[in-house]
N, C-alpha and C positions, 0 to 999 in steps of 0.2 A: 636623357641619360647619355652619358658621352663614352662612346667606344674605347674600351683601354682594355688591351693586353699586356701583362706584366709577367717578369721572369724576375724575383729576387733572389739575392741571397746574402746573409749574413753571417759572420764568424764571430760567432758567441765565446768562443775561447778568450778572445782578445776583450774581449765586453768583463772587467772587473769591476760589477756595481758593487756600492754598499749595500748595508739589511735597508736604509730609507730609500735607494734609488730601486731596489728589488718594491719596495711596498707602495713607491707610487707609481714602476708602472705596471705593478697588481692591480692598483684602484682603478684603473684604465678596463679593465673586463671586469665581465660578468659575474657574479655568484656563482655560478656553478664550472668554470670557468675555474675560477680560484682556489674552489675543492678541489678539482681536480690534480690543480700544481701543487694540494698540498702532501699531496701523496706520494712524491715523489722523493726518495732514499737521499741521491746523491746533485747536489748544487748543479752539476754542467746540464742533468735533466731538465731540471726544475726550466734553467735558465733556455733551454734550447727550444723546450714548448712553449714557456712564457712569451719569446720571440717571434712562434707561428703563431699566435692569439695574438698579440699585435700587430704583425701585416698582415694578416688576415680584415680586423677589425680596420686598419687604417683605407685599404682597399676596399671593401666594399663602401665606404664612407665618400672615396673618390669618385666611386662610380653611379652611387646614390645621389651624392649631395647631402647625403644624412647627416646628421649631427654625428660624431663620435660616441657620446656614452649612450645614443639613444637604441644604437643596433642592437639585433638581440639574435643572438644563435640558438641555436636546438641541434641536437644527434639525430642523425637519419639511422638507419636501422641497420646500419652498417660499424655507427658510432663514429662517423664522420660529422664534423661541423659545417652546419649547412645555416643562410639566415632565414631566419624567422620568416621575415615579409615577402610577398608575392616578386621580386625581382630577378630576370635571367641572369643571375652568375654564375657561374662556378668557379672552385678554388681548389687548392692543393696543394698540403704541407709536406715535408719531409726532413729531419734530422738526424742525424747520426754522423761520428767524427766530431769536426770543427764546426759544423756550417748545422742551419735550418733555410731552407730553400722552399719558395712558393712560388707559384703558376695559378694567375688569376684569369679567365678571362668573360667577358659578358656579352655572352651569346649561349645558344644551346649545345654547344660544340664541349662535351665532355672531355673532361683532360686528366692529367695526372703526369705528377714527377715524383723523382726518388734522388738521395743521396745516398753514397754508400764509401765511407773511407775502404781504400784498396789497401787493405792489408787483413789478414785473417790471425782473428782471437779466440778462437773457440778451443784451447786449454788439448786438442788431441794432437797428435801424429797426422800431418796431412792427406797423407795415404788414406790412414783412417776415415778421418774426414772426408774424405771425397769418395770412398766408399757407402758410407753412410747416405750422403748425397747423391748417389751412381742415379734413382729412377727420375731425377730431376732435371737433366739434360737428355739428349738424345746422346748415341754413339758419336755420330760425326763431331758435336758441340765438344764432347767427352776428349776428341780427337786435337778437339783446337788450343782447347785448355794446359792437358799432359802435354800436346807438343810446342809449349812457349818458350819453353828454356828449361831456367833454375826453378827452385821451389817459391822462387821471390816473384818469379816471373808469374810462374804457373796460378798462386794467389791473386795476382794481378789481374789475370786472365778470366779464374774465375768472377772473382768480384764484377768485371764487368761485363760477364755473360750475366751473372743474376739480374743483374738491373737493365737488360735488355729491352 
């Protein structure tokens, strides 16, 4: 098995498939896999998961040597995608915004990545909102945040404290 550490990312916004390029590379995962995307409300969804089911699937294939349709995933108890077969990888999806971004690597070395578009949607009064928010940072962090600037700034600020 050949050592490979991966960092990808993809912008799925740009990615305008049709209904048959959405269906073949459906056919590419799994059954339950396919349930899952079909539950999903709004197309950018649909399409941003679809994308982490694919480098996920295409990666462990690299580092297997496996056949592509032969891998086979299950939910750890967390409801993370984990494979089937006895092999050291681990992986890690994340979407939101433009992008779906993954971090594979095989070894025992536990990982994990996050995206997070820097701008804030949550429909309140910022204040508000970061009130609501107040037992999630410490004071000092609270400190770094309110003192970035603007309110443009300040969202900025947050956003990449959360994904610290």
């Amino acid at each position: 098995m050949a050592t490979k550490n991966v960092r990808w990312m993809f912008n799925f916004t740009k990615w305008n498939p049709t209904m048959s390029d959405i269906l073949l590379a459906s056919s590419c995962i799994q059954k339950e896999e396919k349930e899952r995307l079909s539950r999903f409300v709004f197309k950018k969804d649909l399409k941003a998961s679809l994308i982490g089911h694919l480098m996920a699937r295409k990666y462990v294939s690299q580092i297997s040597g496996g056949k592509y349709n032969q891998i086979r995933f299950v939910r750890d108890e967390r409801g993370k995608p984990v494979v089937e077969d006895d092999i050291t990888v681990h992986f890690n999806i994340s979407h939101q915004g433009d992008f779906t971004v993954f971090a594979g690597e095989n070894s025992d070395t536990m990982l994990g990545i996050d995206v997070m578009k820097l701008e804030y949607t949550g429909g309140r009064d910022l204040n508000e909102f970061f009130r609501i928010m107040d037992r999630q940072f410490s004071s000092q962090e609270w400190q770094e945040i309110k003192g970035a600037g603007d309110k443009k700034e300040q969202e900025r600020m947050f956003c990449r404290s959360v994904t610290k």
